[in-house]
N, CA and C atoms as an extended XYZ file, in Angstrom:
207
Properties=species:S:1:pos:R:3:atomname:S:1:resname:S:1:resid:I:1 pbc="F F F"
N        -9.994        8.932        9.114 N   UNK     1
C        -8.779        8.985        9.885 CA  UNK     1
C        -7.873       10.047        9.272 C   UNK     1
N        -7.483       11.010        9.993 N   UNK     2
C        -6.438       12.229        9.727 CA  UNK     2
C        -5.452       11.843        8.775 C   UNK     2
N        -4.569       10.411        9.574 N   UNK     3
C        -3.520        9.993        9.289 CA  UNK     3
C        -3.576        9.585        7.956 C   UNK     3
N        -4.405        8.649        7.455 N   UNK     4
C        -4.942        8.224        6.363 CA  UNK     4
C        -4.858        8.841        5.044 C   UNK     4
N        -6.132       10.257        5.865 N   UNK     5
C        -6.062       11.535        4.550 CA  UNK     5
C        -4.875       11.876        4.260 C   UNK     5
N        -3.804       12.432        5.057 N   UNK     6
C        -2.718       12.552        4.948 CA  UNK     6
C        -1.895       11.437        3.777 C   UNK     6
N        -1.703       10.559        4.245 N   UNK     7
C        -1.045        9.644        3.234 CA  UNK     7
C        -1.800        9.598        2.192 C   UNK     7
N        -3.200        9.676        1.801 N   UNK     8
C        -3.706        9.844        0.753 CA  UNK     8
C        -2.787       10.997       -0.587 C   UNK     8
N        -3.111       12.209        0.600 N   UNK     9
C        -2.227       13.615       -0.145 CA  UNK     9
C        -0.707       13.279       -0.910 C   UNK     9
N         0.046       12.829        0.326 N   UNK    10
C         1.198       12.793        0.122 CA  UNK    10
C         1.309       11.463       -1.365 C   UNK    10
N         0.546       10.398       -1.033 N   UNK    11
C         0.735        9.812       -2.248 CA  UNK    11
C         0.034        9.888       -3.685 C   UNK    11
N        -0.487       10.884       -3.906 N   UNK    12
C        -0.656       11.630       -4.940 CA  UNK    12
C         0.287       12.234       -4.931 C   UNK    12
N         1.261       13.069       -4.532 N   UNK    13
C         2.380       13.871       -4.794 CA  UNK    13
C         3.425       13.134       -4.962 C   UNK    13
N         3.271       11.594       -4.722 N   UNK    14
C         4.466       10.428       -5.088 CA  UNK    14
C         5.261       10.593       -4.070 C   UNK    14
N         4.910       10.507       -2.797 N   UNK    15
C         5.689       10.494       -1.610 CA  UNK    15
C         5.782        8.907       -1.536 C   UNK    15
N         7.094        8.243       -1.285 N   UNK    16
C         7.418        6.818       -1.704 CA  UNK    16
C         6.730        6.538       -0.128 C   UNK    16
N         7.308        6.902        1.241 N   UNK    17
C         6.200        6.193        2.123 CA  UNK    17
C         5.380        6.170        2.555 C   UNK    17
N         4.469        7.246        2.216 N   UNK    18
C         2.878        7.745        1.891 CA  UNK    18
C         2.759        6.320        1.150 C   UNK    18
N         3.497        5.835       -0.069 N   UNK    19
C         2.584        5.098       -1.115 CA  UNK    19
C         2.269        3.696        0.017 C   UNK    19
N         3.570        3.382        0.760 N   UNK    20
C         3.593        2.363        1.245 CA  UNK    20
C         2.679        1.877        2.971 C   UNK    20
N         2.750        2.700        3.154 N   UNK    21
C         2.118        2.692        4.235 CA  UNK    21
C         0.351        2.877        4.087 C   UNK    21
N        -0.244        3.856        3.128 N   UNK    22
C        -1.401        3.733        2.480 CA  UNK    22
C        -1.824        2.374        1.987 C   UNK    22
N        -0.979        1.494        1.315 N   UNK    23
C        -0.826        0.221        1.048 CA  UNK    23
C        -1.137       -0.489        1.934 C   UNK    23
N        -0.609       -0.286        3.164 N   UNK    24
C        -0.493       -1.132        4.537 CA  UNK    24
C        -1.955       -0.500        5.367 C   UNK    24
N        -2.393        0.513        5.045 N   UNK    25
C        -3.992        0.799        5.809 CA  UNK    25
C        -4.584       -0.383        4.919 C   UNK    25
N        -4.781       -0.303        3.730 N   UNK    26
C        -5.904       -0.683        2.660 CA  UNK    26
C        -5.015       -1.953        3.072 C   UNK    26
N        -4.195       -2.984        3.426 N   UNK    27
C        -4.614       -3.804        3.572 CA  UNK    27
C        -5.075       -5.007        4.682 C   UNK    27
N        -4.629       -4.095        5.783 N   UNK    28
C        -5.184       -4.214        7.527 CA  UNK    28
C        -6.299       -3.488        7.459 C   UNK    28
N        -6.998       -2.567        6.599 N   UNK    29
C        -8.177       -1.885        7.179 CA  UNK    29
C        -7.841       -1.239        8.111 C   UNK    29
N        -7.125       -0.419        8.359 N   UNK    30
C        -6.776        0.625        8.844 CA  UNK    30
C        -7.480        1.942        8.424 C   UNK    30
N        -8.040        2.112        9.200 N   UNK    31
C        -8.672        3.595        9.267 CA  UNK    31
C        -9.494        3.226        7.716 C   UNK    31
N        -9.656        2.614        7.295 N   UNK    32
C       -11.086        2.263        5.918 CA  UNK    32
C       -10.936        0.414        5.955 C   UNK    32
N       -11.686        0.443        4.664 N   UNK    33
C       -12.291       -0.918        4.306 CA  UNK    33
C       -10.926       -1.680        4.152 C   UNK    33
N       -11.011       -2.967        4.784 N   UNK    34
C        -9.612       -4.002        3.883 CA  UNK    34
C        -9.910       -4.133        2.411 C   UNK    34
N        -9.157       -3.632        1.629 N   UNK    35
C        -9.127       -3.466        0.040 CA  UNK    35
C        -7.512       -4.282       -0.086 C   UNK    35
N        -7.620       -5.520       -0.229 N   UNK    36
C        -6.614       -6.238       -0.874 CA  UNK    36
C        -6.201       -5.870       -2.225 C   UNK    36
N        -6.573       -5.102       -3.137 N   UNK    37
C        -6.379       -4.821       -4.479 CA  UNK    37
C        -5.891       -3.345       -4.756 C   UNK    37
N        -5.840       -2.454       -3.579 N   UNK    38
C        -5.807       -1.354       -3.149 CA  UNK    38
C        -3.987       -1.361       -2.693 C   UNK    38
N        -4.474       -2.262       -2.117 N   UNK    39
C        -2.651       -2.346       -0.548 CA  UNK    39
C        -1.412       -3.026       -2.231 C   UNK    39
N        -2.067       -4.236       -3.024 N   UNK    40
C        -1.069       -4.358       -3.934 CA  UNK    40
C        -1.039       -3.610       -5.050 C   UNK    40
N        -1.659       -2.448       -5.368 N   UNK    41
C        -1.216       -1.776       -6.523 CA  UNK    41
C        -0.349       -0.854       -5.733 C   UNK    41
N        -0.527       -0.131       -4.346 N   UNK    42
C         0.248        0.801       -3.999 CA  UNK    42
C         2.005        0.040       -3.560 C   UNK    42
N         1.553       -1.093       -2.787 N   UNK    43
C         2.791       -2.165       -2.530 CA  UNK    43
C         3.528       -2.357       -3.481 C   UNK    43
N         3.143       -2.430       -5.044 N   UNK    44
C         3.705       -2.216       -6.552 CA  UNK    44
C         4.005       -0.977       -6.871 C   UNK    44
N         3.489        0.204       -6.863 N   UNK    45
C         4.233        1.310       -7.006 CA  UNK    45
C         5.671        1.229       -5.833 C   UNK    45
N         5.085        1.039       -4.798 N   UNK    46
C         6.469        1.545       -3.903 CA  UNK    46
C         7.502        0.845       -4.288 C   UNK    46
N         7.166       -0.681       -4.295 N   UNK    47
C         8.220       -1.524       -4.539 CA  UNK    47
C         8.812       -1.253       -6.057 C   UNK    47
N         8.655       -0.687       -6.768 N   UNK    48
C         9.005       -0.475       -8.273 CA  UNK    48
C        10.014        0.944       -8.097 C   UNK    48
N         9.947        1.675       -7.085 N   UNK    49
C        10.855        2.440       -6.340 CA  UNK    49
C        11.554        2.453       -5.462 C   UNK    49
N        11.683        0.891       -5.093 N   UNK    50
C        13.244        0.925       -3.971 CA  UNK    50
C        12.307        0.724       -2.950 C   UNK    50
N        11.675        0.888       -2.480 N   UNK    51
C        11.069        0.722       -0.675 CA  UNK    51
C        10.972       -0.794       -0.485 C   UNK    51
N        11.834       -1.308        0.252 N   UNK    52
C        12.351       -2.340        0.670 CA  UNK    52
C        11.393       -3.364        1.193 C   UNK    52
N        10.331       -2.671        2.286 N   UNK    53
C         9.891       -3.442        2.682 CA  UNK    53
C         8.240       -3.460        1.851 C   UNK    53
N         8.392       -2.096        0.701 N   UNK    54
C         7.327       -2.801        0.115 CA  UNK    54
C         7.096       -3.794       -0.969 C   UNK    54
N         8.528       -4.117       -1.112 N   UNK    55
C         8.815       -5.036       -1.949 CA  UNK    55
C         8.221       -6.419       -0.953 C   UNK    55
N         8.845       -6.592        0.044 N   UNK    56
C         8.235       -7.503        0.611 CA  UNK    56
C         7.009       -7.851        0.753 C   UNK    56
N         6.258       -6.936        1.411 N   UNK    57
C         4.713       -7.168        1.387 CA  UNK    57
C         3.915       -7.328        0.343 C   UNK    57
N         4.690       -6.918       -0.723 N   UNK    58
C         4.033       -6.953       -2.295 CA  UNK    58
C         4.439       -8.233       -2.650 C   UNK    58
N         5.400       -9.337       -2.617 N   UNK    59
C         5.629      -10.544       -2.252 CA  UNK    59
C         4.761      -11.267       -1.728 C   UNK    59
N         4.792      -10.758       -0.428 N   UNK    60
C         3.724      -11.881        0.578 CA  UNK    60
C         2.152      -12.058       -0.209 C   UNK    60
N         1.499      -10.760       -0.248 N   UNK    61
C         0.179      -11.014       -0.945 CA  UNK    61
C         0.531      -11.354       -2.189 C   UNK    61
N         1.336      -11.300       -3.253 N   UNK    62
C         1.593      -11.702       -4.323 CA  UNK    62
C         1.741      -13.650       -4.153 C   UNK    62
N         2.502      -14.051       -3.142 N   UNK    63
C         2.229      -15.233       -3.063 CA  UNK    63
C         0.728      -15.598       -2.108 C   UNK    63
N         0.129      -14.851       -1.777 N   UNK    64
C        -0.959      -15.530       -1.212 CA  UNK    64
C        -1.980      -15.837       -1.730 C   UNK    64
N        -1.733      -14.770       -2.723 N   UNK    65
C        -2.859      -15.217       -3.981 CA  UNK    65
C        -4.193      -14.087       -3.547 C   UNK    65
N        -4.225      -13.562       -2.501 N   UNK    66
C        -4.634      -12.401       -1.862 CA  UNK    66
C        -4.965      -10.905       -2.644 C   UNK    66
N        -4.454      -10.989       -4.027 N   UNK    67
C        -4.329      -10.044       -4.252 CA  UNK    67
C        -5.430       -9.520       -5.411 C   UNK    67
N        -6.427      -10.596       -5.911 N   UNK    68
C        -7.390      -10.557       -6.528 CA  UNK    68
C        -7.183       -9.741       -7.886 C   UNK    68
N        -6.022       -9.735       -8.827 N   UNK    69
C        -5.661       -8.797       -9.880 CA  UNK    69
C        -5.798      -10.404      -10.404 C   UNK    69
């Protein structure tokens, strides 16, 4: 998926919603594999920088137990 690669790029360059939204493919399986362990390390970078709602989602799988760390 274009979109994907893209956010890949950008979050190597520490683009905060590249990190978060990459987070949110890997963990809907969006455009690749559902990688639950994938969506909360990036959901933890973002959220460790202010992105609001990846604080949240890093929450939700953090309480779901979902997060296999």
């Amino acid at each position: 998926m274009k979109l994907q690669h893209l956010n890949v790029m950008k979050n190597q360059q520490g683009n905060l919603d590249a990190q978060f939204e990459l987070g949110y493919c890997y963990e809907f399986g969006i455009g690749t594999e559902v990688d639950k362990t994938k969506a909360f390390e990036l959901y933890n970078i973002a959220a460790k920088r202010g992105h609001i709602i990846a604080q949240y989602n890093f929450e939700l799988l953090y309480e779901s137990g979902d997060n296999h760390i």
